[in-house]
C-alpha positions as CSV (number, residue, x, y, z in Angstrom):
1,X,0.0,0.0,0.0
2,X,1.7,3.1,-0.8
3,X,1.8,6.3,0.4
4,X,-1.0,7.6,-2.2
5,X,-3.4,5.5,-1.3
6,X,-2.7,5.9,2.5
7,X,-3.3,10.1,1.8
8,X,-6.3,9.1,0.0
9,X,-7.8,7.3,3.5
10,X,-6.5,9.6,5.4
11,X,-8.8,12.2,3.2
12,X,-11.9,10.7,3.3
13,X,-11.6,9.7,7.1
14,X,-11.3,13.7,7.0
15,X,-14.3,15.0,5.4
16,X,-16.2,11.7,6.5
17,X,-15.5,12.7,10.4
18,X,-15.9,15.9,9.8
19,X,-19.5,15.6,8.4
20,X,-20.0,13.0,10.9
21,X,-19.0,14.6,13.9
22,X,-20.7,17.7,13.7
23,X,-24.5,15.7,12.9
24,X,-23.7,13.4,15.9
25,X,-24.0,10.5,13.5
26,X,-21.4,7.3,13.0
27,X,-19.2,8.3,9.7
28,X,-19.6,4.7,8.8
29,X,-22.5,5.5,6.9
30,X,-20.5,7.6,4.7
31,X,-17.0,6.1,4.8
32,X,-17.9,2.4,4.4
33,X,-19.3,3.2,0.5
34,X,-16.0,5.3,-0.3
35,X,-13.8,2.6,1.3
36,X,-15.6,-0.4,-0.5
37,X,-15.3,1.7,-4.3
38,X,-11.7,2.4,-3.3
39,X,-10.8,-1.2,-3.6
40,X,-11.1,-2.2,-0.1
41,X,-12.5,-5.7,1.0
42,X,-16.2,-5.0,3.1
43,X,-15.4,-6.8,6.4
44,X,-11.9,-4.5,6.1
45,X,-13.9,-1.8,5.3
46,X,-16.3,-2.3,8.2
47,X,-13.7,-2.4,10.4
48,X,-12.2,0.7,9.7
49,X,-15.4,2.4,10.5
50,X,-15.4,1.2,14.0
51,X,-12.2,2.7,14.0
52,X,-12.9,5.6,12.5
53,X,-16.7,5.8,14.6
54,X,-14.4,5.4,17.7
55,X,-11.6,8.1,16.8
56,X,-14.5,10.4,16.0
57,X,-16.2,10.1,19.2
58,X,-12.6,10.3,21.1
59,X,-11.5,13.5,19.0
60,X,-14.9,15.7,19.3
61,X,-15.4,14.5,23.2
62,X,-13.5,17.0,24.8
63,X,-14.6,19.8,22.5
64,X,-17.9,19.0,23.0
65,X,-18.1,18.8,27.0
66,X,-15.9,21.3,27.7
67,X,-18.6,23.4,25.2
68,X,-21.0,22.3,27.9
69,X,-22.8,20.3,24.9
70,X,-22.9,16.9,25.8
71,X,-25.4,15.5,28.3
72,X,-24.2,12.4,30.0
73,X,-26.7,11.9,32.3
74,X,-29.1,11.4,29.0
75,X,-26.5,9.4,27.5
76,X,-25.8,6.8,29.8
77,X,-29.7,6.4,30.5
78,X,-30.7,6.6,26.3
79,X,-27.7,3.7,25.9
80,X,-29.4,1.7,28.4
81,X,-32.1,1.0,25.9
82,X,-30.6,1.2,22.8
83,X,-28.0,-2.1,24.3
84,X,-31.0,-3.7,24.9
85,X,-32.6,-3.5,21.5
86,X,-29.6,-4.1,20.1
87,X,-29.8,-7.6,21.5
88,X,-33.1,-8.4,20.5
89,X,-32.3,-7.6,17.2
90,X,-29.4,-10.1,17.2
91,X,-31.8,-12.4,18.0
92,X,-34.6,-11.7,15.6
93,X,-32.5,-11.8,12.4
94,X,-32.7,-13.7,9.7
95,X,-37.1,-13.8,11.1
96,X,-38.0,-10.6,9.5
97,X,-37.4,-10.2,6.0
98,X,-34.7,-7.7,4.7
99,X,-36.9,-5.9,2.2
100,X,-39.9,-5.4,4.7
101,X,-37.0,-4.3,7.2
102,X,-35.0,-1.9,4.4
103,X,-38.8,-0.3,4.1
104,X,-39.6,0.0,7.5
105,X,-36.5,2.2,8.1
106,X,-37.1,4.1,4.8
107,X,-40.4,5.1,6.7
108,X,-38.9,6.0,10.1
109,X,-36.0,8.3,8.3
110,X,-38.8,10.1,6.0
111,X,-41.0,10.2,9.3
112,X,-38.1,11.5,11.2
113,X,-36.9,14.1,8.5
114,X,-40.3,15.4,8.8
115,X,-40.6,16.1,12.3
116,X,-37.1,17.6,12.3
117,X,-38.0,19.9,9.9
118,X,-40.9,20.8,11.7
119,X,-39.1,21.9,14.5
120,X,-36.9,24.0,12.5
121,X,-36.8,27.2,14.8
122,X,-34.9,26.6,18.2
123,X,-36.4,27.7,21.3
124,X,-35.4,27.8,24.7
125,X,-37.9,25.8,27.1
126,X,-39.1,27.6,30.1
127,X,-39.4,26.4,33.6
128,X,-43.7,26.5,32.9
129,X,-43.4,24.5,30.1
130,X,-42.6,21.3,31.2
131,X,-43.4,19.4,34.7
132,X,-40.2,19.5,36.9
133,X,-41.1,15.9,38.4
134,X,-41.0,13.1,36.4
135,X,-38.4,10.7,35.1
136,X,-36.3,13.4,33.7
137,X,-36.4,15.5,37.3
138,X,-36.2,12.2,39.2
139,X,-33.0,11.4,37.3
140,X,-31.8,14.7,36.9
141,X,-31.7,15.0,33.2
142,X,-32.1,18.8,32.9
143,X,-29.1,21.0,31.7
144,X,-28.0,24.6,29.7
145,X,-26.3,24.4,26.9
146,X,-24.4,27.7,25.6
147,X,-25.7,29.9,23.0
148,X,-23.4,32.1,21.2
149,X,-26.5,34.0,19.8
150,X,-27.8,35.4,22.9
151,X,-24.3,35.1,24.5
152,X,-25.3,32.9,27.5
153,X,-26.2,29.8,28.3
154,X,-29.9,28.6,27.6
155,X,-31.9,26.4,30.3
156,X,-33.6,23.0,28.8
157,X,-35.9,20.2,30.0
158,X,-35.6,16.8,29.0
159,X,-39.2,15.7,28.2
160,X,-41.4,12.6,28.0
161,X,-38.2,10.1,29.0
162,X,-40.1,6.7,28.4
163,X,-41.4,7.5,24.9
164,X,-37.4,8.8,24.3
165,X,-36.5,5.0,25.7
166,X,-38.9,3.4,23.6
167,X,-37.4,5.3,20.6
168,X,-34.1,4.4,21.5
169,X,-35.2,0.9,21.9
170,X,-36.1,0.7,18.5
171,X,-33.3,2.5,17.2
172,X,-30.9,-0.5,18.6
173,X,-33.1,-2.9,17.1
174,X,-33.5,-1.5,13.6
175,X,-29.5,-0.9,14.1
176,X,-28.3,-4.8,14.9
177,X,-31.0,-6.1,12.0
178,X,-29.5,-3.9,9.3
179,X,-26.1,-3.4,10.2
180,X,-26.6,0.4,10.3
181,X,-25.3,2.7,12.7
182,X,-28.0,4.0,15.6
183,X,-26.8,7.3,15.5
184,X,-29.2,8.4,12.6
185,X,-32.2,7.1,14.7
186,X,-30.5,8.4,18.0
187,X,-30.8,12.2,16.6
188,X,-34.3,12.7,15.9
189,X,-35.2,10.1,18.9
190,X,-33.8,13.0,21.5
191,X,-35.3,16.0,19.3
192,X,-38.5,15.1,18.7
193,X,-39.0,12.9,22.3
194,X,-36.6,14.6,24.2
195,X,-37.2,17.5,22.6
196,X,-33.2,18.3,22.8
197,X,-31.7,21.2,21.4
198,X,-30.3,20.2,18.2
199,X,-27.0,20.9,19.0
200,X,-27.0,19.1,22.3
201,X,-28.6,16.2,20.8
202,X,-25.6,16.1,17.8
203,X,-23.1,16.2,21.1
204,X,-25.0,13.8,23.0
205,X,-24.9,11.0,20.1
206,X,-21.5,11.6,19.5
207,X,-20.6,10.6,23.0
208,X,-23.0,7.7,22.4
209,X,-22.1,6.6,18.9
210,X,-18.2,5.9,20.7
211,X,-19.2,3.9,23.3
212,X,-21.2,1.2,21.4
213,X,-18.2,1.5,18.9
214,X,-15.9,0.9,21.2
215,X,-17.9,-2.3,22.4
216,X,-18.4,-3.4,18.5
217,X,-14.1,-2.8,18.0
218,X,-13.0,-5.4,20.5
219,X,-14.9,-8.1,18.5
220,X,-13.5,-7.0,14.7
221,X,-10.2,-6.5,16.4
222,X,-10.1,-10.3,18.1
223,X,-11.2,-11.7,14.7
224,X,-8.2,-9.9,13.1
225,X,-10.5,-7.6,10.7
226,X,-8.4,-4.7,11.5
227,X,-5.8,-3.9,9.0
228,X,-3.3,-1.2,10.7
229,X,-2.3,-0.2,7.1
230,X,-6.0,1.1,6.6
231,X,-6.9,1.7,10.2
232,X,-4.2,3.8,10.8
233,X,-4.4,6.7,8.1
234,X,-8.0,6.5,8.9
235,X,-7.9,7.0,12.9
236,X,-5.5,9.7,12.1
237,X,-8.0,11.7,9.2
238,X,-10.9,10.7,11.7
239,X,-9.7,12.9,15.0
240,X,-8.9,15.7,13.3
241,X,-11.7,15.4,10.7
242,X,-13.7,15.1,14.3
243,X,-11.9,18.6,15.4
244,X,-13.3,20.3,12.6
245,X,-17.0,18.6,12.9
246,X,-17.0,19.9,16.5
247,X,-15.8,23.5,16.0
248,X,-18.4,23.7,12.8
249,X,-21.4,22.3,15.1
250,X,-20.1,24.7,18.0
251,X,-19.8,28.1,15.4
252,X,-23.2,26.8,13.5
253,X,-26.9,28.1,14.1
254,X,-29.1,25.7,15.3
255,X,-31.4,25.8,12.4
256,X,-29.0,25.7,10.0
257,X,-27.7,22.1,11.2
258,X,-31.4,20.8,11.5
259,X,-31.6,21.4,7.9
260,X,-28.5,20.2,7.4
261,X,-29.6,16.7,9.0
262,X,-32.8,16.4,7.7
263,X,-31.1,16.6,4.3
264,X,-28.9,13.5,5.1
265,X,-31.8,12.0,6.7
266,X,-34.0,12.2,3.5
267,X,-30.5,11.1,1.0
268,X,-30.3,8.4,3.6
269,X,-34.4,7.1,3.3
270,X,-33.4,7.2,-0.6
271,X,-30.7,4.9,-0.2
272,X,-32.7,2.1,2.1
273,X,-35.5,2.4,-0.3
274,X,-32.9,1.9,-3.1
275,X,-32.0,-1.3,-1.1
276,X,-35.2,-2.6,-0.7
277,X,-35.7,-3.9,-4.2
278,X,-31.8,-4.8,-4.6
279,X,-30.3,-1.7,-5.5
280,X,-27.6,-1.5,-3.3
281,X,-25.2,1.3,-3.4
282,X,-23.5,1.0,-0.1
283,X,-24.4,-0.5,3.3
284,X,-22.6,1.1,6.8
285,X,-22.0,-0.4,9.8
């Protein structure tokens, strides 16, 4: 492999973690297509997203909390669920059939888009707007995120917690049956359940995203799937490709990366409905 090739990894673990990071969204789903037309074998190719998801997460992380972006307390409850319906979906495939399966997430993506988009303008949620009890104030959920705009930080309440774990639920499950990355689902999930800000929810999964990643790369790096030739001018495109993702989501209006998303979202609902009657044009993990 020579040093050409290894720039031309390193480039598109750049702009892939740079996209990526800022949505909050596994670059998987846009490196594993580039990797696969560039020559490389799929389970290699897999791989090196895990590697990649994983450098992405690790590289944005600090940026992100120190922002005062990144919720853990919602993170570490939302993964809860998502681990669980990640292992019912191991365990229900092969039942379901893959076309019925690549149109039910075509539906939740268009579904998802839509309710994004009607959200468009951000708002600050005020203290009379949502109950302070609940699972969210039982579990202390509630946070401020800073807003350049108004040039302080903005007050937000979590909302309606066990329809956000059913979501998330579901997000794992769809996941483990198609081989997909949850962080697509994850997103809306916390927007329209949660009713995150956009930018805390992009944060939020990109703390998440790393953590089941990391989980997934101890299983492709025992079965010798990782090849340090690829995997390393990837990890190295991916953190600072991550840098830039997180100083674009910090310096970006809300709206603007709603649209943003949706507009992945809706690319993303053409490509599963693609798959669905055998068009396939690139599958992430």
């Amino acid at each position: 492999m020579g040093i050409e090739f290894a720039a031309w990894l390193f480039a598109i673990a750049l702009i892939t973690s740079a996209l990526g990071g800022a949505l909050g969204m596994a670059s998987g789903i846009f490196i594993v297509p580039l990797l696969i037309a560039s020559g490389i074998d799929m389970h290699a190719a897999v791989a090196a997203s895990i590697v990649s998801v994983i450098a992405c997460s690790c590289g944005s992380a600090a940026p992100f909390l120190n922002g005062g972006f990144t919720n853990i307390r919602v993170a570490i409850v939302l993964e809860v669920a998502t681990t669980l319906g990640a292992l019912t979906g191991v365990f229900l495939i092969g039942v379901l059939p893959v076309r019925f399966l690549f149109l039910l997430f075509t539906a939740v993506l268009a579904v998802s888009a839509w309710q994004m988009l009607a959200r468009r303008r951000e708002r600050a949620v005020e203290e009379a707007e949502a109950r302070p009890g609940g699972w969210a104030g039982a579990l202390r959920l509630h946070s401020t995120y800073p807003d350049r705009a108004r040039a302080r930080d903005v007050f937000y309440r979590v909302q309606r917690v066990p329809l956000g774990l059913a979501l998330m639920y579901g997000a794992g499950l769809i996941s483990a049956l198609l081989g997909i990355g949850s962080g697509v689902l994850k997103i809306p999930a916390m927007d329209t359940a949660l009713r995150l800000p956009i930018k805390v929810s992009s944060a939020t999964s990109n703390f998440m995203i790393g953590v089941t990643a990391a989980a997934s790369g101890v299983a492709y790096f025992a079965r010798g799937d990782i090849d340090p030739a690829i995997a390393g001018p990837v990890a190295l495109g991916s953190v600072i490709g991550a840098l830039l993702g997180a100083k674009f989501l910090m310096a970006i209006s809300g709206d603007r990366l709603r649209l943003l998303f949706v507009a992945v979202l809706a690319l993303l609902a053409v490509q599963m409905l693609l798959a669905a009657f055998g068009i396939e044009i690139g599958r992430a993990a």
